[in-house]
GURO-932925 format. One line per field, with one value per residue (C-alpha): chain; y, z, x; residue number from 1. Coordinates in Angstrom, 3 decimals. Example, Ala and Ser with C-alpha at 12.3 -4.5 7.8 and 13.67 -1.06 7.14 Angstrom:
kette: A/A $
c2: -4.500/-1.060 $
c3: 7.800/7.140 $
c1: 12.300/13.670 $
nr: 1/2 $
//
This chain:
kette: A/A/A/A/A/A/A/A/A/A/A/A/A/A/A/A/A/A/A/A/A/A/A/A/A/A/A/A/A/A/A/A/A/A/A/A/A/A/A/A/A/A/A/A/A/A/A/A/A/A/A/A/A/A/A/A/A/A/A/A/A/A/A/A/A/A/A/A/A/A/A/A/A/A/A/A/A/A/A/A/A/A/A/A/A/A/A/A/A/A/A/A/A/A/A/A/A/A/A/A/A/A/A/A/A/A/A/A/A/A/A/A/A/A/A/A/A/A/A/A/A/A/A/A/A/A/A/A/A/A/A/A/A/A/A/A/A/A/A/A/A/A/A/A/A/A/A/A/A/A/A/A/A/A/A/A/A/A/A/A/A/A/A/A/A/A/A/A/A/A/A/A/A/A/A/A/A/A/A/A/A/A/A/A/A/A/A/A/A/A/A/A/A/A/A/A/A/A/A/A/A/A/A/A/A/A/A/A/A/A/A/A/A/A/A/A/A/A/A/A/A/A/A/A/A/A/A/A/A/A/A/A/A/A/A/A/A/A/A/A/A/A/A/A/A/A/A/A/A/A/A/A/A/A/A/A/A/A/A/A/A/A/A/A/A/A/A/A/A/A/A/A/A/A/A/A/A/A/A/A/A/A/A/A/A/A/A/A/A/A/A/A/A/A/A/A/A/A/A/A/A/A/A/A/A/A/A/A/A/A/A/A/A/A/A/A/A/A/A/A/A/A/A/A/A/A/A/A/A/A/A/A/A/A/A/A/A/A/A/A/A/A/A/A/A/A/A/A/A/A/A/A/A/A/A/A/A/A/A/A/A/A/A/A/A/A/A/A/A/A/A/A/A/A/A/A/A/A/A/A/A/A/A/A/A/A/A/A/A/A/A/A/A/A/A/A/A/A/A/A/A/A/A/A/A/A/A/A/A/A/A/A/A/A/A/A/A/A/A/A/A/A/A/A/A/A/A/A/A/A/A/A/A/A/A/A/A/A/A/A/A/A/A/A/A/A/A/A/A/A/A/A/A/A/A/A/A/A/A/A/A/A/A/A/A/A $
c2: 99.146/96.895/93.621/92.082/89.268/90.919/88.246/89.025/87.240/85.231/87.033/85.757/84.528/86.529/84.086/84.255/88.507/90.032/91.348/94.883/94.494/92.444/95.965/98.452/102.157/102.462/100.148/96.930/93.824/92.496/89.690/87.495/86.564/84.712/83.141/85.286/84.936/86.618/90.307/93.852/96.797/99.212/98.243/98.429/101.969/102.817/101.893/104.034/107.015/106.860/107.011/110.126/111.632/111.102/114.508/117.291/116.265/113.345/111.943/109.365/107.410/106.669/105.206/102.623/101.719/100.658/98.703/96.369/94.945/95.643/95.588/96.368/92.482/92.495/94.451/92.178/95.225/95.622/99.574/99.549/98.298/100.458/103.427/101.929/102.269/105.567/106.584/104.831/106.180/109.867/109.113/107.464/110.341/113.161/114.521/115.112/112.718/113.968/113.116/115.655/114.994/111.113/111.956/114.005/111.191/108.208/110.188/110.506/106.503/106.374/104.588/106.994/105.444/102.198/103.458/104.796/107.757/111.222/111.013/107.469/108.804/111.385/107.792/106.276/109.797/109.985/105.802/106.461/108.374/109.893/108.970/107.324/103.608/103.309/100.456/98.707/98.577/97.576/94.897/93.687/94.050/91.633/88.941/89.185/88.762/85.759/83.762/84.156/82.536/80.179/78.953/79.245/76.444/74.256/73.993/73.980/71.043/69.526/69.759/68.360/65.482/64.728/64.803/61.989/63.223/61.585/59.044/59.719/61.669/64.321/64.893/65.122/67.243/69.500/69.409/70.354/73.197/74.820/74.429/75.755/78.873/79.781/79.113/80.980/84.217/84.591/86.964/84.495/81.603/81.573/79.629/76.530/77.685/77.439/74.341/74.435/73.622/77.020/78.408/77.720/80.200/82.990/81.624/81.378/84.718/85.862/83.849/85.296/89.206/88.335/86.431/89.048/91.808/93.111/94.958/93.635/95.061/99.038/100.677/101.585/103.871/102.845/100.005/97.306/97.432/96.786/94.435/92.199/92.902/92.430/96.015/96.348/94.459/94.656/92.025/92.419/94.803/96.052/97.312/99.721/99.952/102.234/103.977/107.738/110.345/108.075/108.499/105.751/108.275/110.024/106.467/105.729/109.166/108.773/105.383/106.993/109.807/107.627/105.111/107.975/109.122/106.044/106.486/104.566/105.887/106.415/107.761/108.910/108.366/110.245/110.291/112.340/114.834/117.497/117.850/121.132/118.994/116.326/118.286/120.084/116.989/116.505/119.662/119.355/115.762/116.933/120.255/119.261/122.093/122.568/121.098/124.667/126.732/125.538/125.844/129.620/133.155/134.199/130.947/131.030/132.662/133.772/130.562/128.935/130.506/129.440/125.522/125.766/127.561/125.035/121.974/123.101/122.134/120.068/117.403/118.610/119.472/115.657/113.456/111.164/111.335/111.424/113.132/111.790/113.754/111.816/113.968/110.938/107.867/105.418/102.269/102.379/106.408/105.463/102.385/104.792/107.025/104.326/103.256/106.586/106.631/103.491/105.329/108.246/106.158/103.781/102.990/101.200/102.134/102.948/104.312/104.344/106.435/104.633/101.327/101.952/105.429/103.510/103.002/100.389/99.470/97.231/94.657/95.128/92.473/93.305/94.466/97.195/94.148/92.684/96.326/96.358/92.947/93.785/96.879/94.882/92.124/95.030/96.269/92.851/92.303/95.724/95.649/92.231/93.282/96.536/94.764/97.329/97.606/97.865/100.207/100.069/101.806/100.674/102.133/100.319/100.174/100.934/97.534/97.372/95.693/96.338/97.887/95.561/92.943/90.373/90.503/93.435/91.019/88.005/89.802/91.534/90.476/92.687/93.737/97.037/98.122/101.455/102.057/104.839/104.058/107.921/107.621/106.172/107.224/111.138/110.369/107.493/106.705/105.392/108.766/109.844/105.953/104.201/100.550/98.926/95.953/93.437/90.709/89.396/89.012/86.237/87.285/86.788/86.736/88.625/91.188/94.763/97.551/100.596/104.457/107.723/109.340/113.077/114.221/117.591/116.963/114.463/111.861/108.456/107.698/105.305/105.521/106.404/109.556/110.996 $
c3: 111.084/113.857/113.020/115.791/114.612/115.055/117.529/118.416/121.975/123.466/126.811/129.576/132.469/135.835/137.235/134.898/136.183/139.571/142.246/142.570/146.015/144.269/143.243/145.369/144.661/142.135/139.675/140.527/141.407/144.567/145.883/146.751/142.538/142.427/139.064/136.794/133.267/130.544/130.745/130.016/132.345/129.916/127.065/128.868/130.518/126.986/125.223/127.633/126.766/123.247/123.719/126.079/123.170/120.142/119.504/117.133/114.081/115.743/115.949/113.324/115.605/117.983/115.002/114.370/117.709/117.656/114.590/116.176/118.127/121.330/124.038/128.136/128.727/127.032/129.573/132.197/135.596/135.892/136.707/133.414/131.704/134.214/132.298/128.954/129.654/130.266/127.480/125.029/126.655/126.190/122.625/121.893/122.946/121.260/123.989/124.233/125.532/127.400/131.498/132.740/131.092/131.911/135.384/135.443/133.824/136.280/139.029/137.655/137.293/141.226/139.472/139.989/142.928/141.478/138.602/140.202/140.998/138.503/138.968/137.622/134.658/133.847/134.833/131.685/129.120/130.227/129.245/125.828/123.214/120.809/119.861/116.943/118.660/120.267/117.619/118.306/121.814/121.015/119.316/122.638/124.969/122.565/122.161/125.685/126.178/124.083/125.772/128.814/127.020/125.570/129.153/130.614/127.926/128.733/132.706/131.844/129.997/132.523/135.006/133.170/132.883/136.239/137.222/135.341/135.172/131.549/129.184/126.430/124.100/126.594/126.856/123.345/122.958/126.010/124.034/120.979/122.067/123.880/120.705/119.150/121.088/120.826/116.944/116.028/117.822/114.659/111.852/108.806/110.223/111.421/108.642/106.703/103.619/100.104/98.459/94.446/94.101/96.065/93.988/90.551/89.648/90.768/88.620/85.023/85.943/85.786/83.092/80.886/81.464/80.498/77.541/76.764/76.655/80.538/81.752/85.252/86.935/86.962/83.866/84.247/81.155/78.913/76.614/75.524/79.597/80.452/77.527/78.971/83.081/82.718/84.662/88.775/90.351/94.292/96.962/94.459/94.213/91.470/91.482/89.247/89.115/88.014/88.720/89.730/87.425/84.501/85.634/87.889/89.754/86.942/85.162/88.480/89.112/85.366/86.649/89.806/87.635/84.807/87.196/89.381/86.246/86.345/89.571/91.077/94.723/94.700/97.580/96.402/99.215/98.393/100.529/98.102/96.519/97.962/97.491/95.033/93.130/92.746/91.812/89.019/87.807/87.522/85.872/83.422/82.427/82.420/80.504/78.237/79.800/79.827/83.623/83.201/82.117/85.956/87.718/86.409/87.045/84.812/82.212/82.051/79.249/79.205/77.437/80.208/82.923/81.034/80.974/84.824/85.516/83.545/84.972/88.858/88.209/85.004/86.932/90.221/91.805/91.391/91.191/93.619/94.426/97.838/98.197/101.282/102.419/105.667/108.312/108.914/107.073/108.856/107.233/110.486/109.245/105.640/106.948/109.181/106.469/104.177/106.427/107.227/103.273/103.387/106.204/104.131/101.051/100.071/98.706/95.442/94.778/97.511/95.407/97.984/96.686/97.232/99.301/100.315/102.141/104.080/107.813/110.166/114.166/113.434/115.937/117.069/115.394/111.788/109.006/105.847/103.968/106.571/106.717/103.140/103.045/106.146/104.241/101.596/103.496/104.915/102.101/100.795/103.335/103.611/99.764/100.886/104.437/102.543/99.240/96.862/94.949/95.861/93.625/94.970/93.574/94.042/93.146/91.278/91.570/89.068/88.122/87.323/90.363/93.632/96.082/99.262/99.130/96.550/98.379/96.860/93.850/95.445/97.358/93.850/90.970/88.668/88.362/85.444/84.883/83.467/80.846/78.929/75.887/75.456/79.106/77.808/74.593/74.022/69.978/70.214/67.517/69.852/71.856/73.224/74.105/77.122/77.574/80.326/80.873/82.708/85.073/86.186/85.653/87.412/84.647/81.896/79.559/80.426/77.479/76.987/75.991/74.741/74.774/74.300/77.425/77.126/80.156/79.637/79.942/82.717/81.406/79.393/76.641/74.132/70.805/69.066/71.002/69.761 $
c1: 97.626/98.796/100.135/98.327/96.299/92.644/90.697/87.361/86.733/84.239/83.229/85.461/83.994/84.006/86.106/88.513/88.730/90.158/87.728/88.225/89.455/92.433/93.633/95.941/95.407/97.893/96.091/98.699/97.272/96.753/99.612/96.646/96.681/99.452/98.847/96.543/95.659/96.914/96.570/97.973/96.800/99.343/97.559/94.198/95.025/96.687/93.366/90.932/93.202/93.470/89.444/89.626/91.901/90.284/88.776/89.009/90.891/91.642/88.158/88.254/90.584/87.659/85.848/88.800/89.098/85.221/85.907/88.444/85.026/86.501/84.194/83.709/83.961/87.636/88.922/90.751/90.403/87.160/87.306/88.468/85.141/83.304/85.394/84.792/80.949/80.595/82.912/80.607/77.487/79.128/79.834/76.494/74.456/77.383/79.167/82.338/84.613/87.132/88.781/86.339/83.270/83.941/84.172/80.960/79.526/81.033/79.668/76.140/76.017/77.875/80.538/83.789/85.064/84.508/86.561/89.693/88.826/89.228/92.682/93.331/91.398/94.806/96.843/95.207/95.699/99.245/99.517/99.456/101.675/98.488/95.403/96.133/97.386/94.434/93.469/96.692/95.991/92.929/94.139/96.297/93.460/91.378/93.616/94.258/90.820/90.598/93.462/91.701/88.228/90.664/91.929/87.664/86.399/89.464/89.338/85.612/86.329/89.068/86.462/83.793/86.349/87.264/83.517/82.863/79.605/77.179/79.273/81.203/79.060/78.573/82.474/82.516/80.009/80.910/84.709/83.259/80.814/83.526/86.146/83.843/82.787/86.708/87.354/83.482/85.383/88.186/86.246/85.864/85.741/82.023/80.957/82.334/84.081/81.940/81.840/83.192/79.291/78.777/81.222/80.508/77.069/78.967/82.174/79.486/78.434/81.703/82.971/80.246/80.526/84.464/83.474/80.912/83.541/82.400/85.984/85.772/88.897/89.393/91.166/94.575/94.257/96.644/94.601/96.730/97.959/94.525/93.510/96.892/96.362/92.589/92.840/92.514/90.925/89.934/92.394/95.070/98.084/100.054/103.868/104.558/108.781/111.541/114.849/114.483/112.899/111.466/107.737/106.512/104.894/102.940/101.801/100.466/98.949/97.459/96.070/94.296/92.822/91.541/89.756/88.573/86.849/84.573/83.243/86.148/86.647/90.701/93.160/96.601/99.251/102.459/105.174/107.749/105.566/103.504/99.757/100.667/102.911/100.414/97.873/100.545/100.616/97.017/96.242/98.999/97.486/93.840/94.727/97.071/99.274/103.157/104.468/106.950/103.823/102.457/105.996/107.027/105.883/103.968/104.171/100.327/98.582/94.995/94.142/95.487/94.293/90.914/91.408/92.237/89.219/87.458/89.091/87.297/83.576/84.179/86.766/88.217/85.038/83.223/86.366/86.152/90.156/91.812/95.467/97.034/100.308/100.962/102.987/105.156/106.263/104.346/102.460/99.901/99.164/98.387/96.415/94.823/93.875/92.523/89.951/89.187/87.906/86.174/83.931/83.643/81.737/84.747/87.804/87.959/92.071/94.726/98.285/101.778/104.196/106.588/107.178/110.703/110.065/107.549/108.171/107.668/108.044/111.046/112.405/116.417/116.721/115.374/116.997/116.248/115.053/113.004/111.590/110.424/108.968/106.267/105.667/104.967/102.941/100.760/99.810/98.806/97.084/95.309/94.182/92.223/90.872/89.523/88.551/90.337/93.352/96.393/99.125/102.522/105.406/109.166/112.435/115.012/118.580/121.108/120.988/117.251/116.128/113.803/115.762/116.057/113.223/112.079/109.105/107.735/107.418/106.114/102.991/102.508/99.657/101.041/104.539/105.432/108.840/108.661/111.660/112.381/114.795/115.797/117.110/120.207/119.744/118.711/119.311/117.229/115.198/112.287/112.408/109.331/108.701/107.980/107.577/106.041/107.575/104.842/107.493/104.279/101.130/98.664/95.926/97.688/100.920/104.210/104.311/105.428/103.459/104.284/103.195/103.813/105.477/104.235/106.022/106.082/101.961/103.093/101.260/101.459/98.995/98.094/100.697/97.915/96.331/100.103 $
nr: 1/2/3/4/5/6/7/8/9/10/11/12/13/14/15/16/17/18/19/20/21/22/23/24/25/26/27/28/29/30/31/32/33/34/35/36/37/38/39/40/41/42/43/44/45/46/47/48/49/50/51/52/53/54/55/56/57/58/59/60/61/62/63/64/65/66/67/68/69/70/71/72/73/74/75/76/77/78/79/80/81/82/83/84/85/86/87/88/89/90/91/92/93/94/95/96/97/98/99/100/101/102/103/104/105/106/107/108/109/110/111/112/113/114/115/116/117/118/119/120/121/122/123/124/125/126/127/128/129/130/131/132/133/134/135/136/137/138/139/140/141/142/143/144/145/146/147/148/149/150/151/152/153/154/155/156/157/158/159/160/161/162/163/164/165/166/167/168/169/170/171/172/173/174/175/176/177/178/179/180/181/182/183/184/185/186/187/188/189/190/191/192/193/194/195/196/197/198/199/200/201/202/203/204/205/206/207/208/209/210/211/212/213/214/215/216/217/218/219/220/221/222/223/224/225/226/227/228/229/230/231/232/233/234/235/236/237/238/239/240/241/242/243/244/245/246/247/248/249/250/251/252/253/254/255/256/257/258/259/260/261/262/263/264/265/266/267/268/269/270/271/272/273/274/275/276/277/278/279/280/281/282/283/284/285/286/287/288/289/290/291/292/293/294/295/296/297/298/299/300/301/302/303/304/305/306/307/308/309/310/311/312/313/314/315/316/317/318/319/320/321/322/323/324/325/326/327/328/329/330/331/332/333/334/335/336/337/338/339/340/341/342/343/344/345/346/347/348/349/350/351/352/353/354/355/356/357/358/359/360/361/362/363/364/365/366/367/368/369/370/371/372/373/374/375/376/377/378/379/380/381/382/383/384/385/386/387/388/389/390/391/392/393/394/395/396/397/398/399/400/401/402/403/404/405/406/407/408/409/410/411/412/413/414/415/416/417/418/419/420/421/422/423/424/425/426/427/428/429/430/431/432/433/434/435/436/437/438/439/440/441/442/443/444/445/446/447/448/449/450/451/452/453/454/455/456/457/458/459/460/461/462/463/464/465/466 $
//
């Protein structure tokens, strides 16, 4: 995801846009525009070719650029709108869209001189790195867009001003249509927010299913953690945290399993295990089968061989569970991938595994911790923009604390500290333990709960499933 502020733009006015003739043949404006508004033909040629690219495999990146809103009028050249047009006209009716089937297409409409040329076309695919910024640029070529709209209502208005054309009503009301028009661009702000008088039906109805026993939030699986958390619930994120090797990774694997089971549409992003590992893990849990029966030749018996057999069309085969191995590290790729679910039917649960292995486009100026805390902002702000929840999972130090950013914990709901007392202790009289230590906790107390940790199952259950 980019962190450009998505702004949907008012269409600019033509004046407000270069002639073509205020063009050279290189794409470089003209020296008769001496001061022109705000603008970026990189982005804009960047944009068109993450369009021409997004095919195959890489097709879902088309979609995401569509969702951004971006439209022909955002573009700033107009031989770049001309371009955007036929793209969309190729997509709409399912051709390909590629530089040569654009060009076929420009010609039909006696638009590919107007557009550059078929050359310019390979100018705009070589602009951009792969197909999968084309929603950042995107991004760039809206708010563009919008500062130009921005600068239209207020010379409309200086004008207006100077004329001193009607009295002063029609000023204001010229000032406030025009505000307007700008502000009703921003997504969420079209409307007045709800009153408390709006508010407070939906609150009862609430109030009543919790009184009434109605689990709202998704089940993490482990009761007394959901009876305290008041379980998942959509907008908010959880950190689950813990120093290497005592199971963050499997209570929050155990989480995405046991709400996938309810119809719960979950995607598990893991960024240190493979997809055979996860799935191990899975099986193990499910089965009730030894992690080294799994991991060995021949450690399966026939009885075993059974309950995996059995596990396809009783659980794998209608779970609706998403494994994510991302190629990189990159916070725009899982983004990327969780939209790509909420087009597929949803996404109810989105698990990172884990927050510090996350990358980011940092500044030369920015540090590790800086790092972590956007990572941590963009998931916060992801679990909202997608309306689903949110587990995070963060490594601790030696000293028991999140490695490199406190910020983890502020952007959290929910903070669990997963501690093992036979870590220290092998003799330990609580071994076979695990607390879960809640930090935090907006819906309720700070407490600690305790289960079983069957890792050798690789999974956590309720003390009294043991």
């Amino acid at each position: 995801m980019s962190t450009t502020q998505r702004l949907p733009a008012p269409r600019p006015a033509a004046a407000a846009r270069p002639d073509d003739s205020d063009w050279d043949e290189n794409g470089s404006a003209g020296a008769g525009l001496l001061r022109r508004p705000p603008h970026s033909l990189e982005a804009e040629q960047a944009l068109l070719g993450a369009l021409m690219t997004s095919t195959g495999h890489a097709g879902r990146y088309f979609a995401e650029v569509l969702e951004t809103g971006i439209t022909d009028t955002d573009y700033y050249r107009p031989a770049h709108a001309t371009i955007h047009r036929a793209v969309l006209a190729l997509h709409k009716a399912g051709e390909p869209v590629e530089p040569l089937a654009v060009a076929e297409e420009l010609t039909r409409r006696g638009e590919l001189a107007k557009a550059g040329g078929a050359a310019y076309l390979h100018v705009c695919i070589q602009a951009v790195p792969t197909a999968a910024n084309g929603s950042y640029y995107a991004e760039i070529v809206r708010a563009k867009a919008y500062r130009r709209a921005a600068i239209e209502a207020a010379e409309q208005i200086i004008q207006y001003a100077y004329s001193e054309e009607g009295d002063e009503e029609d000023v204001r009301s010229l000032v406030e249509q025009k505000l307007t028009d700008i502000i009703t661009g921003v997504p969420g702000i079209n409307e007045a927010p709800p009153t408390v008088g709006d508010l407070y039906l939906d609150f009862v109805a609430e109030l009543e299913e919790i009184q009434n026993g109605r689990q709202l939030g998704l089940p993490y699986g482990i009761a007394d953690l959901d009876t305290v958390t008041a379980g998942m619930k959509p907008g908010n994120v959880t950190v689950i945290a813990a120093q290497s090797g005592v199971g963050k990774s499997t209570l929050a694997l155990n989480a995405a399993v046991h709400a996938a089971k309810t119809g719960a549409k979950v995607m598990f992003s893991s960024l240190e295990m493979s997809s055979t590992e996860l799935m191990q893990k899975i099986v193990a849990a499910e089965g009730q089968l030894a992690m080294h029966h799994l991991t060995r030749e021949g450690g399966l018996t026939a009885e075993g061989w059974a309950e995996v057999n059995r596990l396809g069309p009783a659980l794998f085969q209608t779970l609706p569970l998403r494994v994510y191995r991302p190629d990189g590290a990159a916070l725009r790729d899982i983004e990327s991938a969780a939209r790509s679910c909420v087009r597929a039917g949803g996404l109810d649960v989105l698990v990172v595994d884990y927050v510090q292995l996350v990358e980011i486009e940092q500044t030369r100026n920015s540090n590790r911790e800086q790092a972590v805390a956007a990572v941590s902002r963009g998931l916060k702000n992801l679990s909202v923009q997608l309306d689903c929840h949110v587990i995070a999972l963060s490594q601790l130090n030696d000293d028991g604390m999140m490695r490199e950013s406190r910020a983890i914990k502020n952007d959290a709901s929910v903070v669990i500290k997963v501690e093992r007392p036979d870590m220290e202790e092998p003799e330990s009289a609580r071994a076979g333990e695990v607390d879960l230590v809640i930090e935090k906790n907006r819906f309720g107390p700070r407490a600690t709960v305790t289960a079983a940790a069957q890792l050798h199952y690789s999974r956590f259950v309720d003390m009294n499933r043991t």
